[in-house]
C-alpha positions in Angstrom: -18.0 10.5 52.4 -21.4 11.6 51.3 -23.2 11.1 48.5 -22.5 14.6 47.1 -18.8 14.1 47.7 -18.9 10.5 45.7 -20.3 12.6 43.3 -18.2 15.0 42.8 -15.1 12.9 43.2 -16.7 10.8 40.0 -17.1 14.0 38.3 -13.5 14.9 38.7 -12.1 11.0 37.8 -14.3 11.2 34.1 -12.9 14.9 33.6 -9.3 13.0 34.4 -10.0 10.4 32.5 -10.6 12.7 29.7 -7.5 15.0 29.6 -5.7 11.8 29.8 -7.2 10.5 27.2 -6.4 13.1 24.5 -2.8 13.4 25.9 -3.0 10.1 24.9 -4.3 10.2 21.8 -1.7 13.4 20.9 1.1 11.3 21.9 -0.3 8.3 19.5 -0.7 10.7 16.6 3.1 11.8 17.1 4.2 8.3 17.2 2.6 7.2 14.0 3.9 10.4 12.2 7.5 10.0 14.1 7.1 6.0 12.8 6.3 7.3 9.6 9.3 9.5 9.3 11.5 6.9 10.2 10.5 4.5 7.7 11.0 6.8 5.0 14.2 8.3 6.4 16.1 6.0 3.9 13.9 6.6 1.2 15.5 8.5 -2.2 13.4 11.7 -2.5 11.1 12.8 -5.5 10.2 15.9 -6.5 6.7 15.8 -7.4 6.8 16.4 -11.1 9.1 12.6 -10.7 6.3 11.3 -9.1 3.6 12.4 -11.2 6.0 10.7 -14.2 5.6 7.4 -12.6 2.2 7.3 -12.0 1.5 8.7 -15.6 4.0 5.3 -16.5 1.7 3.0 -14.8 -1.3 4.7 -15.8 0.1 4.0 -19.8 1.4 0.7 -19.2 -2.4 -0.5 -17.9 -4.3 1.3 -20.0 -2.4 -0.2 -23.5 -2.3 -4.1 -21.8 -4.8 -6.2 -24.1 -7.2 -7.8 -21.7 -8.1 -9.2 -23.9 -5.7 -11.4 -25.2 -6.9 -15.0 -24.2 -3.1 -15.7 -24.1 -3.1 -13.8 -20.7 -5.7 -15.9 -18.9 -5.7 -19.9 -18.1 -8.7 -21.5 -18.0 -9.7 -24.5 -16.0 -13.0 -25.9 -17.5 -14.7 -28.6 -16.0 -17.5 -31.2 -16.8 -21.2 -31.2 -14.8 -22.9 -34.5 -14.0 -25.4 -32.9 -16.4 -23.1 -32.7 -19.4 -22.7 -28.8 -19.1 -19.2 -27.6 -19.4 -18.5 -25.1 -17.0 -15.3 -22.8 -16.4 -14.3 -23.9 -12.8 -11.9 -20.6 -12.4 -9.6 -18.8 -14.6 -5.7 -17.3 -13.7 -4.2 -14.2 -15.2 -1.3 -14.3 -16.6 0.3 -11.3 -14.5 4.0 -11.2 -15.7 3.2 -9.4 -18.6 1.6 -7.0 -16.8 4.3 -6.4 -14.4 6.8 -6.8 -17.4 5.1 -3.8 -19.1 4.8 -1.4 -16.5 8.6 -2.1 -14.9 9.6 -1.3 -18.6 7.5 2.1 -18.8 9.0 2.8 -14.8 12.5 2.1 -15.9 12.7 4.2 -18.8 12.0 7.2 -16.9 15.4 6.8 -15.0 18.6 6.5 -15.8 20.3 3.3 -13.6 23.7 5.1 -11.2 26.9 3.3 -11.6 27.1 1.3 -8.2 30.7 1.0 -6.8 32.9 -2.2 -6.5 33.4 -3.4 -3.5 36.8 -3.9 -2.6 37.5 -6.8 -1.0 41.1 -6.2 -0.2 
C-alpha cells in the first residue's frame, strides 16, 4: 500500500468509528429509558394534579417546622486549652421533621383495605 491508500483507509476506519459510535450511543439512550420503564413498571400511577398535592404537602410541612426550636438540635460543646467554649458540632433532630411531613403526605390519601392472606 501507498501512502495515499493508508490514508484513505484511515479516513474510512474514523468515519467507521464514527457511525458506530452514535449507533452506540442510540442504543445506550434506549437502554437507560427501557431501564427506566422497567423500574417504574410496578409503580402506582399519579395523575399530575396527585402529584402536585404531595409536593404542595412537603412544601407546608417544611415551611411551618420551627427551626428554630433548640429542642430540635443537640449540641456538643467543648472546652479550648484557652478557656474558650466552643460548639464542636451540632445534630438535628430529624424525626420531627419526617414525622410532620409523612402526616401532611398521609392525609392526602385514603389507606386500601389489604386482603388476608389465607393460609389454608
Amino acid at each position: 500500500m501507498n501512502e495515499i491508500d493508508l490514508k484513505t483507509k484511515i479516513e474510512g476506519l474514523e468515519k467507521a468509528i464514527q457511525e458506530h459510535k452514535a449507533d452506540a450511543s442510540r442504543h445506550e439512550d434506549e437502554l437507560k429509558q427501557t431501564n427506566k420503564q422497567l423500574a417504574d413498571y410496578n409503580k402506582p400511577e399519579l395523575a399530575p394534579a396527585q402529584l402536585d398535592a404531595i409536593q404542595e404537602a412537603v412544601e407546608d410541612a417544611v415551611g411551618h417546622f420551627d427551626f428554630d426550636d433548640t429542642d430540635n438540635y443537640q449540641p456538643e460543646f467543648e472546652l479550648d486549652y484557652d478557656g474558650k467554649v466552643n460548639l464542636s458540632s451540632i445534630n438535628f433532630e430529624s424525626y420531627k421533621l419526617i414525622e410532620e411531613i409523612v402526616e401532611k403526605v398521609h392525609n392526602l390519601f385514603k389507606e386500601a383495605e389489604c386482603p388476608k392472606d389465607d393460609n389454608s
